[in-house]
C-alpha positions in Angstrom: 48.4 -13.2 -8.3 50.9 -13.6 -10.6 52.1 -11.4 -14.0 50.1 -14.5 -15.9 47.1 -14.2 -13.8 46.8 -10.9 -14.6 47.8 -11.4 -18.7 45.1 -14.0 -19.0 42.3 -11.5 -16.9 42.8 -8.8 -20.1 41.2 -11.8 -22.0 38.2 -11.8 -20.3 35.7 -9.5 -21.7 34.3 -8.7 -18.1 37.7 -7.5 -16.6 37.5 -3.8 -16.0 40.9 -3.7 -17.7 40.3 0.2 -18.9 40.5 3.8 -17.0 37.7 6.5 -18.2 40.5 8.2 -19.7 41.4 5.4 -22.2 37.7 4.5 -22.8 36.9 7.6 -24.1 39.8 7.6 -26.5 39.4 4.4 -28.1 35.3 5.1 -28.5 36.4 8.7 -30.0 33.9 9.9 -27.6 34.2 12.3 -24.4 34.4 11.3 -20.5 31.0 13.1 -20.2 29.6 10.6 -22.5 30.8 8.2 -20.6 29.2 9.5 -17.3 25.9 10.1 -19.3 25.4 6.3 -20.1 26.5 5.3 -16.7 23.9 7.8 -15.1 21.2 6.3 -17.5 22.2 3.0 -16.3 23.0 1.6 -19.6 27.0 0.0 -18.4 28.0 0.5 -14.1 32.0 0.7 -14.4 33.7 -0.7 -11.6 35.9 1.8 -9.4 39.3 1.0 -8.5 40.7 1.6 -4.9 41.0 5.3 -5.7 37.0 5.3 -6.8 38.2 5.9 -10.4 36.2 4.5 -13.0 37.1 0.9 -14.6 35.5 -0.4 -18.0 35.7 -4.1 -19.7 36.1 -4.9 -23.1 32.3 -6.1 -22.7 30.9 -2.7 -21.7 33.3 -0.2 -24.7 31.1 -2.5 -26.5 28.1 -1.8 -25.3 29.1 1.9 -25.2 30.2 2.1 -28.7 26.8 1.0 -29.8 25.2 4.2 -27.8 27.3 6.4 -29.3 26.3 4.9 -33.0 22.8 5.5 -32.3 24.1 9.2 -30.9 26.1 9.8 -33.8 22.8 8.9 -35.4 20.4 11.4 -33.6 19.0 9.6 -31.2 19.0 11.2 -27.7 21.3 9.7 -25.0 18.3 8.4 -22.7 16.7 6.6 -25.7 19.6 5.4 -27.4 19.9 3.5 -23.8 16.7 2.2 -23.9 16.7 0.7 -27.0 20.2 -1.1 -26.4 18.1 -2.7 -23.6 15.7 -3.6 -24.9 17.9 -5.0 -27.7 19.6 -7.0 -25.0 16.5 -8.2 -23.7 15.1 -9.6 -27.0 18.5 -11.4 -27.7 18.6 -13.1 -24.4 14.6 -13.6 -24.8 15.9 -15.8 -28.5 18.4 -17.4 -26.7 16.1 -18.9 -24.6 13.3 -19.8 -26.7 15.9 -21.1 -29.2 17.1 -23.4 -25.9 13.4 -24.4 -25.3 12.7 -25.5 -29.3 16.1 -27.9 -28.9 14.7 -29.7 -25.6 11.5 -29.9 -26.9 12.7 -31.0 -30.2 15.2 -33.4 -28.5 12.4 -35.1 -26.2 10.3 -35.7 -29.2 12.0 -36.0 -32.2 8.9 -37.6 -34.4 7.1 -34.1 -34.2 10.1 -31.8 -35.4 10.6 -30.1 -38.3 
């Protein structure tokens, strides 16, 4: 791999680019939290070679989204549930939005 290689992976929001340590700092939240929300099963960081704990830019999103609903009162385990399930119904959209198109795009006298 070359020093470009590894510039353009820190663009890609699924490169585990980030040590617990650094995570933690730029959510303003604690390593525990961290561990919390990977023992609910909400994000899985990778592990380096060492076993050390790796997040994307992808998953400090996801995290920072627990902590508002934290930060809001909502317990840990249901504040992971409900980003979910709010993951769920956006894909669920996605696709029925994908299903209107085709259907639309096969017969175009019936839309609108």
């Amino acid at each position: 791999m070359t020093a470009d290689d590894s510039f353009d992976r820190l663009e890609d929001d699924d490169y585990p680019a980030y040590t617990m340590g650094r995570a933690a700092e730029m959510l303003g939240t604690t390593q525990g939290f961290l561990r919390a929300i990977g023992e609910a099963r909400l994000i899985t960081p990778l592990r380096s070679e060492g076993g050390h704990r790796r997040y994307s830019r992808y998953q400090l999103r996801i995290a920072a989204r627990a902590r508002e609903l934290v930060d809001q009162g909502t317990p840990i385990e249901a504040a992971c549930r409900i980003i979910i399930l709010e993951d769920q119904l956006e894909e669920a959209q996605r696709i029925n939005a994908e299903y209107r198109h085709a259907a639309e795009s096969e017969n175009p006298t019936t839309a609108g």
